[in-house]
VEXVO-313978 format. One line per field, with one value per residue (C-alpha): residue number from 1; residue in one letter; z negated, y, x. Coordinates in pm, whole numbers, plus 50000, padded with zeros to 5 digits. Example, Ala and Ser with C-alpha at 12.3 -4.5 7.8 and 13.67 -1.06 7.14 Angstrom:
BEGIN
resi	1 2
resn	A S
w	49220 49286
v	49550 49894
u	51230 51367
END
This chain:
BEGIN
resi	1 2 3 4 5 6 7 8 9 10 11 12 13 14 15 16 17 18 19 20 21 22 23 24 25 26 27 28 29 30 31 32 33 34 35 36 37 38 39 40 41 42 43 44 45 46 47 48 49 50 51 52 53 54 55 56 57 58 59 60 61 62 63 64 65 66 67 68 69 70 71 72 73 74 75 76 77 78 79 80 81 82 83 84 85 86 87 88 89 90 91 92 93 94 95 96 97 98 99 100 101 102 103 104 105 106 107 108 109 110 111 112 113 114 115 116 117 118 119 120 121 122 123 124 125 126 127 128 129 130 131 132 133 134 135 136 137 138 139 140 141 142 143 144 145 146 147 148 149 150 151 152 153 154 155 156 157 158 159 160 161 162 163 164 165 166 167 168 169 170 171 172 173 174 175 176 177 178 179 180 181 182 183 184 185 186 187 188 189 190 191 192 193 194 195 196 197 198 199 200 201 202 203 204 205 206 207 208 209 210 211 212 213 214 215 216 217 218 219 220 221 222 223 224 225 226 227 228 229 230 231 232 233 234 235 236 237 238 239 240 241 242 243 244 245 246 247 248 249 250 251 252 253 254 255 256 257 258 259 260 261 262 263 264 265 266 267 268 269 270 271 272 273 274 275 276 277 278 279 280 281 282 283 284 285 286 287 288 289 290 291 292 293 294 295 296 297 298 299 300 301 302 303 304 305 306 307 308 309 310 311 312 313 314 315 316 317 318 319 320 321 322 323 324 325 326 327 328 329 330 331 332 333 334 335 336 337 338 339 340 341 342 343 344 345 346 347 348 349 350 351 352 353 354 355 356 357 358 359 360 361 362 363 364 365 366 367 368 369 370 371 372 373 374 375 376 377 378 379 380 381 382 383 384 385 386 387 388 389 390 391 392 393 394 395 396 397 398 399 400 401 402 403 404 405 406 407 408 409 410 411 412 413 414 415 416 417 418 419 420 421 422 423 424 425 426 427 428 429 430 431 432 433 434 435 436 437 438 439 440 441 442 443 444 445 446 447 448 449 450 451 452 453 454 455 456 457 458 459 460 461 462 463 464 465 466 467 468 469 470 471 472 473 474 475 476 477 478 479 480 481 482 483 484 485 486 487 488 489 490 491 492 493 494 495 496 497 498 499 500 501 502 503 504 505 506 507 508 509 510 511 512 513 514 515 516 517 518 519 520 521 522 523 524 525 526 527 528 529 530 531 532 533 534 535 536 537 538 539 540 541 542 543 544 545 546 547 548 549 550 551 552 553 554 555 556 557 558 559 560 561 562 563 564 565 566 567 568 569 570 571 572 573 574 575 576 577 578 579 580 581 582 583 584 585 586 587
resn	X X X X X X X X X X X X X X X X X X X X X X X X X X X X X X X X X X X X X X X X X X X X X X X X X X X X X X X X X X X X X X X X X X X X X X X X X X X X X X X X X X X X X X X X X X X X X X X X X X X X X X X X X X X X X X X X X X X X X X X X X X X X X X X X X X X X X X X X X X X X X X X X X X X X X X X X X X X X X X X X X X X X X X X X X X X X X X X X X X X X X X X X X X X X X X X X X X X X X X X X X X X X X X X X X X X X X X X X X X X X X X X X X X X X X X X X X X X X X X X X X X X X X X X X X X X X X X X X X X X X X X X X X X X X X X X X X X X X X X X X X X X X X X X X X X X X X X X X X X X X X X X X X X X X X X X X X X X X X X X X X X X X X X X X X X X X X X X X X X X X X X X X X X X X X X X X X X X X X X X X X X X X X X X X X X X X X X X X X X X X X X X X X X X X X X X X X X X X X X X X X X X X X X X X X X X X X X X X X X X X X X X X X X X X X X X X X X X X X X X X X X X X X X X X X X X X X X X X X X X X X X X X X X X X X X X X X X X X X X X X X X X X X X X X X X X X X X X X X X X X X X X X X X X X X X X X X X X X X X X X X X X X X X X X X X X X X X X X X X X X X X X X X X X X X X X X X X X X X X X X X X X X X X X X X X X X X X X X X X X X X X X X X X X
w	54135 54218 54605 54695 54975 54917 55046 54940 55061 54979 54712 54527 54574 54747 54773 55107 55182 55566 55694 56095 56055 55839 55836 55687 55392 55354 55343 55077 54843 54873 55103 55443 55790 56052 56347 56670 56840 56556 56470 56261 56507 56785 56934 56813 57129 56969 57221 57025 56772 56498 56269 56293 55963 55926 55819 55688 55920 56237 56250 56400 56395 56480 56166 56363 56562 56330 56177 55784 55623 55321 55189 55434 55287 55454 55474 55526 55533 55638 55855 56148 56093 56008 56293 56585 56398 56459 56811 56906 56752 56934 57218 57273 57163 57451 57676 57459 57537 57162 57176 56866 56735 56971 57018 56896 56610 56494 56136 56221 56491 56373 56559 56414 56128 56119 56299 55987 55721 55938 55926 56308 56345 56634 57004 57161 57426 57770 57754 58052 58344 58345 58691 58586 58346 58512 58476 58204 58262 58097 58338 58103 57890 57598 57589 57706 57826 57862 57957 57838 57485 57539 57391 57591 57258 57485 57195 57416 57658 57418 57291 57618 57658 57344 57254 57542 57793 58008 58094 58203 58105 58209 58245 58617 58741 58655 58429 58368 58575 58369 58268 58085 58309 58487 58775 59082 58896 58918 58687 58336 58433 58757 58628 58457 58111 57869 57638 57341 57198 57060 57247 57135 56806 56816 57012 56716 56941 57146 57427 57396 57186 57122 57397 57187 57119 56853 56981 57175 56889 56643 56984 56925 56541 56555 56832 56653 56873 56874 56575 56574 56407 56350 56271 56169 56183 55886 55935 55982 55587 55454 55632 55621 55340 55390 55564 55234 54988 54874 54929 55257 55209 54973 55035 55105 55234 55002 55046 55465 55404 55231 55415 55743 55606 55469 55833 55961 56074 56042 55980 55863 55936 55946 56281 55961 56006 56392 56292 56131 56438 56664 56465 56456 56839 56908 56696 56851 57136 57041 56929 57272 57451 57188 57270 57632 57698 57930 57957 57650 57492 57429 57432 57132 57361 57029 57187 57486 57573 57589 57785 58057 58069 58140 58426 58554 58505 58474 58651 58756 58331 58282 58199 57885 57737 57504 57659 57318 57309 57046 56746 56804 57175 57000 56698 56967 57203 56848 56733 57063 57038 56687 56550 56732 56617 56282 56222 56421 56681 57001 57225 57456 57165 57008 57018 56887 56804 56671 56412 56543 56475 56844 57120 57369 57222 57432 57775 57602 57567 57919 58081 58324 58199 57860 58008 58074 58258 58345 57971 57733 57435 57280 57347 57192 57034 56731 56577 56261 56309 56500 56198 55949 56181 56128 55747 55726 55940 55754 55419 55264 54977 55032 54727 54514 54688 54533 54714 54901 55078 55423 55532 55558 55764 55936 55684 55493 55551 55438 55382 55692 55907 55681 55782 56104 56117 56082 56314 56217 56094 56348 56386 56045 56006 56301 56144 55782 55980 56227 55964 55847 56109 56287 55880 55758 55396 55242 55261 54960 54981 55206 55166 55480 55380 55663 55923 55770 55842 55995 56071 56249 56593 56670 56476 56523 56270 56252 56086 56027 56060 55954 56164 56388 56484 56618 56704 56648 56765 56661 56832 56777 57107 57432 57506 57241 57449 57777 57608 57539 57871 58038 57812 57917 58272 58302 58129 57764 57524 57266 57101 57146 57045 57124 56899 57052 56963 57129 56848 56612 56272 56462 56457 56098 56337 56597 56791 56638 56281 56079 56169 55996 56271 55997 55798 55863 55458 55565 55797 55509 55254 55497 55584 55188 55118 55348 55247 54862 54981 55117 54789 54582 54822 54702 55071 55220 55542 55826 55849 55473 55533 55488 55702 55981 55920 55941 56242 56422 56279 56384 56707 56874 56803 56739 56796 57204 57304 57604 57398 57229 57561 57714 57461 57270 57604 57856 58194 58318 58594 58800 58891 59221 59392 59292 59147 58809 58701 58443 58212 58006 58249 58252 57882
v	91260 90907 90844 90480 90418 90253 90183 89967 89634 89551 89844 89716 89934 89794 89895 89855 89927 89884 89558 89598 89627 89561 89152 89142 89412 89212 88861 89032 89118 88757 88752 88657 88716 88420 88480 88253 88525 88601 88482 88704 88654 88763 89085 89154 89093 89137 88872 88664 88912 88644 88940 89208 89414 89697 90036 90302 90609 90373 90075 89725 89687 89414 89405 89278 89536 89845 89990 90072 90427 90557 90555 90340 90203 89857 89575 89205 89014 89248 89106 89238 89112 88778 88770 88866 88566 88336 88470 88428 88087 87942 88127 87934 87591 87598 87600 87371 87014 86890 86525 86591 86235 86167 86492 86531 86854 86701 86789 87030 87240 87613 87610 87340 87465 87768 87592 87419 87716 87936 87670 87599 87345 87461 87616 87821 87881 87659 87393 87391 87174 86818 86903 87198 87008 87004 86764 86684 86733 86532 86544 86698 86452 86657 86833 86746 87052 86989 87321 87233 87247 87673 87912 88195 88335 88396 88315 87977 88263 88540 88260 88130 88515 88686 88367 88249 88527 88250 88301 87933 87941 88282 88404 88281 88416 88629 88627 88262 88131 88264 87980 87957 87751 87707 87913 87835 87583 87340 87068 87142 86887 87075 87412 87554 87438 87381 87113 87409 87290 87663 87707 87369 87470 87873 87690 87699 87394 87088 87295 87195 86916 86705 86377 86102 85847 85643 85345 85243 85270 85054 84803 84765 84713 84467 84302 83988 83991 84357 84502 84852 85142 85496 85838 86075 86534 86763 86940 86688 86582 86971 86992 86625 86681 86960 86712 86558 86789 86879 87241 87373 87325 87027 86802 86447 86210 85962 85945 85947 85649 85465 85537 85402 85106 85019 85120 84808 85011 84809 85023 85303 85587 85989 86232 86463 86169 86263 86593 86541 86372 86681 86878 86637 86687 87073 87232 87029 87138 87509 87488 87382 87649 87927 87841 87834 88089 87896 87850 88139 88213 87841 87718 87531 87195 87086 87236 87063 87349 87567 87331 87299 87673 87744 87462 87608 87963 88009 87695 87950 87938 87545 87575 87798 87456 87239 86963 86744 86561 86663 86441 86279 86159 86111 85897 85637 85518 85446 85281 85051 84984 84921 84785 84474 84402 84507 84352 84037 84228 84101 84452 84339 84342 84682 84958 85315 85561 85942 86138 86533 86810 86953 86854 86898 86592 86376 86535 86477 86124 86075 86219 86018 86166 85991 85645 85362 85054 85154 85241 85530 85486 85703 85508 85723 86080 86104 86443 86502 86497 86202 86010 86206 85963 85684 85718 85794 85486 85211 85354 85473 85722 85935 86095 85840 85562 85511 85705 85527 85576 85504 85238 85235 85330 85579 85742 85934 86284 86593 86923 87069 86790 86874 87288 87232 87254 87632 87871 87887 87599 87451 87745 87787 87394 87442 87715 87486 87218 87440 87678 87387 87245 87543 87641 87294 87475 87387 87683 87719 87917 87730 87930 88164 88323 88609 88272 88244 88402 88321 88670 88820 88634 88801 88835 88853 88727 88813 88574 88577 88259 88281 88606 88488 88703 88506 88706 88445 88470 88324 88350 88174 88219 88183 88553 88645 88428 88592 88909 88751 88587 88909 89062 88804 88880 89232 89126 89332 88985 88975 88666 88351 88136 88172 87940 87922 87777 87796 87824 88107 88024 87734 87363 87401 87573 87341 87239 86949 87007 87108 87385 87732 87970 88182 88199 88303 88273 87861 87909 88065 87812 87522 87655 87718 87347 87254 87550 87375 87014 87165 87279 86971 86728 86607 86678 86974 86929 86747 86652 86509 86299 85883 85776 85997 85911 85550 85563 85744 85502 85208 85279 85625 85756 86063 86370 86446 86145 85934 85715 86010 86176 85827 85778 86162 86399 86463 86616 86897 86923 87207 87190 87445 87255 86924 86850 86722 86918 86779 87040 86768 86832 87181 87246
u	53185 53237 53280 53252 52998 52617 52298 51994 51939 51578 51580 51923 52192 52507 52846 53036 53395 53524 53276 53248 52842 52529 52516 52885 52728 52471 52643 52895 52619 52534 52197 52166 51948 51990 52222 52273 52510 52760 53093 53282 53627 53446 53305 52908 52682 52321 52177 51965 51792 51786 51954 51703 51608 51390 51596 51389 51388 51565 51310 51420 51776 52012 52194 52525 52583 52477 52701 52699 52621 52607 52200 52052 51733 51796 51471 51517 51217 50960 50659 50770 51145 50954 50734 51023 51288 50962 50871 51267 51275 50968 51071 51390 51271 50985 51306 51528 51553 51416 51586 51708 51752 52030 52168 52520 52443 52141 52193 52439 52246 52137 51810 51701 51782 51582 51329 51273 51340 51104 50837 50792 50520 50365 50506 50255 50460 50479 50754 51033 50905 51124 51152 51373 51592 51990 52222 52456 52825 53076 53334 53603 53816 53696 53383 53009 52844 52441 52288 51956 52036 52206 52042 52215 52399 52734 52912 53140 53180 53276 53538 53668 53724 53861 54071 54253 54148 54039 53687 53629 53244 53044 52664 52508 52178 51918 51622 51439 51701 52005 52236 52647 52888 53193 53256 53040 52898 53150 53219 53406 53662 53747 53796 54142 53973 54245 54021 54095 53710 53658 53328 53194 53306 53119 52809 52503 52335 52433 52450 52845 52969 53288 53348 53326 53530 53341 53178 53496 53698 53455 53461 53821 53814 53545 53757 53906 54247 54346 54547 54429 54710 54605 54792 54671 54769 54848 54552 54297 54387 54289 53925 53756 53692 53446 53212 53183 53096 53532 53614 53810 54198 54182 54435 54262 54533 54499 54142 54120 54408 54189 53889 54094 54162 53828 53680 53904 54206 54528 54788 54768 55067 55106 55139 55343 55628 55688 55637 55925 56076 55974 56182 56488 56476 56313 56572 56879 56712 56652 57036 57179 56969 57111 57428 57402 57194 56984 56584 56525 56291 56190 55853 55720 55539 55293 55005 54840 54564 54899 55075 54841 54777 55137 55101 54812 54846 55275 55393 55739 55754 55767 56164 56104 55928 56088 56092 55960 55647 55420 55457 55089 55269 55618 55476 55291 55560 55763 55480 55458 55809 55845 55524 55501 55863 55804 55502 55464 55191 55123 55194 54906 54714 54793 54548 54705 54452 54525 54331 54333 54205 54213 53970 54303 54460 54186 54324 54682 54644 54538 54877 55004 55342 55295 55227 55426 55369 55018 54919 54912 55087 54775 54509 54213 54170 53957 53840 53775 53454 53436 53632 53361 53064 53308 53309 52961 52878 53090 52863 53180 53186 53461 53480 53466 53722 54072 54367 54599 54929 55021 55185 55569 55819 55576 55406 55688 55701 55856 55724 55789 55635 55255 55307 55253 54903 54914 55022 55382 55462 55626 55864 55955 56030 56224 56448 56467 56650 56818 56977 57150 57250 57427 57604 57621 57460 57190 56905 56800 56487 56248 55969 55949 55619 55703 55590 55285 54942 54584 54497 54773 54787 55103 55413 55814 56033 56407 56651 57039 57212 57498 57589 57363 57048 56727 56395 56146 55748 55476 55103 54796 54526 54633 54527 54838 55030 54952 55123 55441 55463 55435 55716 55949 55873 55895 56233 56142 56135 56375 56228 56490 56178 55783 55610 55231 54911 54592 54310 54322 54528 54632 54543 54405 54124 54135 53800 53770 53763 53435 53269 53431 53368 53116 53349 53713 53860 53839 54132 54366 54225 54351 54654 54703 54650 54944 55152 55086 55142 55510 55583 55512 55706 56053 56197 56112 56322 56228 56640 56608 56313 56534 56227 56363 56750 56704 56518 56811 57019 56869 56693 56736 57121 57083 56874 56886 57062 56969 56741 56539 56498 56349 56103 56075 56059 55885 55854 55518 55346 55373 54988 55016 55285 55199 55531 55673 55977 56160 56277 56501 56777 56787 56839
END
């Protein structure tokens, strides 16, 4: 007697095994009902009743919060499941600001997609007074909310929640009058946001969408006198691609180089290079601490929606940082300093812009901490998807353009510098290079597959080095971090080094890249792509990269000295007091 689980979807029978409810059942056999509400990483809400199907014996159910059972005799098109997606959809464009020609997710924006598979022609339904309409808010260096595109799924607030246990965004009012924002209706910009770009990246409409940074940039290209570089992050290189037909996790570096170029960039270098220099400096760093006991567990600083939660919500915990930029703000002062020389630039004439994959990296850039004489060495953020309009805009056909490499001396990298784009890569490049610098051996087995995962936001690793034990943690969400921090307080951490990043699965996930929030298997086949570029890379050390040793050589000593902490470190800002405490000299 066999005794696997089925039921009938539309009379076919259909095997299920452990899925959370009926939508995932039905998705795995390969069908589909529309959903505005549901994201598989976050909790089922059943607010928008795109989902419902008909089950024999139970009528109208929301398929994403029903469980599965053996023998249910499941509908999915019925006319009454046809009728209610219609009624929803018209519904909820008779209150939807319909500008879609200039709206952000045109093309990309679920209601309008259904709109158009559900064959809405006509709204018999009266249209929201312009009298109502509120205003847009684009206060935040990162995100534009306009709250006449929401649709009330809850899903920005579900993620502002269950990812960084932040709440920033929550429901206001009652009935008609029900809208998502900030608390007390303040501005995005003057809330504890941390820029993390998760809810813009859950929203189905343009309710919440990326701050762009487009029209500036293709101002400064077109500008005769200003030589324009770019970088560009690991992860950014395994999910462009995506927006142009190549499957999540393929690595195409060779194409977004060329693509950059033929844009009007410059130069053209690689964020994995300082990633490379980040670890040059974090592990000395990490090193120094071990030994003296002092400021432990360290703080990985690569995140900046984890940086300014700490300075916002743990200010007392600032010391625990590393005191190393990120490589995207380590990469740009060496780039100011070096490129003019190098290249016969005119510094005043020098624009540096950054390819990311994280929303954050727009507030980043705009740290007064990370200027000098009155400039940022960043000057702009791109997204991904912001350098996907770019592409699209110069007519370029990204799959069919000739790789290229990036430019030299900043575009060499080793395999450690490309892994950290998923949560815990940074950490295990960090042990690669610190291994051998504490034994002076070489490690011969690189791969530290125990770092590696998108599904597990929480995980310790122990290591022996040499006779030395080191607890290492890695976390991806900001709610995972919240945990830790509280260990350490209560005085029960035995982790020498917390390793955290804000989005879940880590910046291969960030808010800026494509969309994957249906789909969590994009994560793992991102991080996979780097985890595969690490292997086929003749260094695989961020200490062996000759890029890296020449630079030392020739401009910044050596790792920690006083000319790596001038242009590699920085200082935080201890947002409740109003003071900048520089961690650098308490290491």
């Amino acid at each position: 007697m066999s005794d696997k689980k089925t039921l009938f979807i539309d009379g076919r029978e259909v095997e299920f095994t452990d899925e959370p409810n009926l939508l995932e059942v039905i998705r795995k056999a390969g069908l589909n009902v529309p959903t505005f509400c549901y994201r598989p990483d976050l909790t089922s809400f059943g607010a928008c009743r795109m989902c419902v199907v008909e089950v024999e014996g139970r009528g109208i159910q929301s398929s994403c919060t029903m469980p599965p059972e053996a023998g249910l005799k499941i509908h999915l098109n019925t006319e009454k499941t046809r009728r209610i997606r219609k009624t929803v959809l018209e519904l909820l464009l008779a209150n939807h600001d319909k500008e879609c020609l200039t709206c952000d997710k045109s093309g990309n924006c679920e209601l309008q997609q259904y709109a158009e598979e559900y064959g809405i022609k006509r709204i018999r339904y009266p249209e929201k007074p312009l009298d109502e309409y509120l205003p847009i808010d684009d206060s935040s260096p990162s995100i534009v909310r306009d709250p006449n595109k929401c649709i009330l799924c809850g899903a920005c607030v579900r993620a502002c929640s269950e990812f960084q246990g932040h709440s920033v965004l929550g429901f206001a009012n009652r009935g008609s009058k029900t809208v998502v924002q900030p608390m007390n209706g303040r501005p995005l910009g003057q809330v504890d946001c941390v820029n993390c770009g998760q809810c813009a990246a859950v929203c189905p409409t343009g309710a919440l969408t990326i701050k762009s940074d487009v029209e500036a940039i293709w101002k400064e290209i077109t500008n005769p006198n200003k030589k324009v570089v770019v970088q560009m992050a690991p992860a950014t290189r395994v999910a462009i691609g995506e927006l142009f037909g190549l499957e999540p996790g393929e690595n195409s570096i060779g194409l977004m180089n060329a693509a950059l170029r033929r844009i009007g960039f410059d130069l053209v270098f690689d964020t994995n290079f300082s990633a490379d220099l980040t670890i040059m400096e974090e592990a000395t760093e990490f090193l120094e601490r071990l030994k003296t006991g002092k400021n432990l567990p360290i703080f990985t600083s690569c995140c900046p929606a984890w940086i300014k939660y700490l300075e916002t919500e743990h200010p007392e915990m600032l010391n625990h940082l590393s005191s190393c930029k990120s490589p995207m703000s380590m990469l740009s002062p060496v780039l100011v300093d070096l490129v003019p020389k190098h290249f016969n630039i005119d510094r005043e004439n020098l624009v540096v812009v950054a390819i990311m994959p994280c929303t954050a990296k727009k507030y980043e850039c705009k740290r007064p901490e990370l200027s000098r004489n009155g400039r940022p060495d960043t000057d702009y953020v791109l997204t991904t998807q912001e350098l996907g309009r770019m592409i699209r805009e110069a007519g370029i056909n990204f799959k069919a353009i000739e790789p290229e490499k990036a430019d030299s001396p900043f575009g060499e990298y080793s395999g450690a510098g490309t892994i950290f784009g998923a949560s815990g890569g940074v950490a295990e490049a960090a042990v690669r290079t610190a291994y051998e610098f504490v034994t002076g051996e070489q490690l011969k087995d690189v791969d530290m597959k125990s770092f590696r995962g998108t599904s597990n936001r929480s995980r310790d690793i122990e290591l022996d080095i040499k006779g030395t034990k080191v607890i290492v943690r890695v976390v991806s969400t900001l709610k995972e971090a919240e945990k830790s921090l509280k260990e350490i307080k209560e005085g029960n951490a035995k982790f020498q080094m917390l390793e955290v990043m804000a989005c879940p699965g880590g910046c291969i996930n960030g808010g800026g890249q494509p969309r994957s929030c249906d789909d969590s298997k994009i994560k793992e086949e991102r991080a996979e792509g780097l985890y595969k570029e690490d292997a086929q890379l003749p260094h695989r050390k961020s200490h062996m990269n000759p890029s890296i040793q020449k630079l030392y050589q020739e401009y910044l000593e050596y790792p920690n000295s006083h000319k790596a902490h001038e242009i590699l470190h920085t200082i935080y800002n201890d947002k409740f007091a109003g003071s900048y405490k520089d961690v650098s000299k308490n290491n």
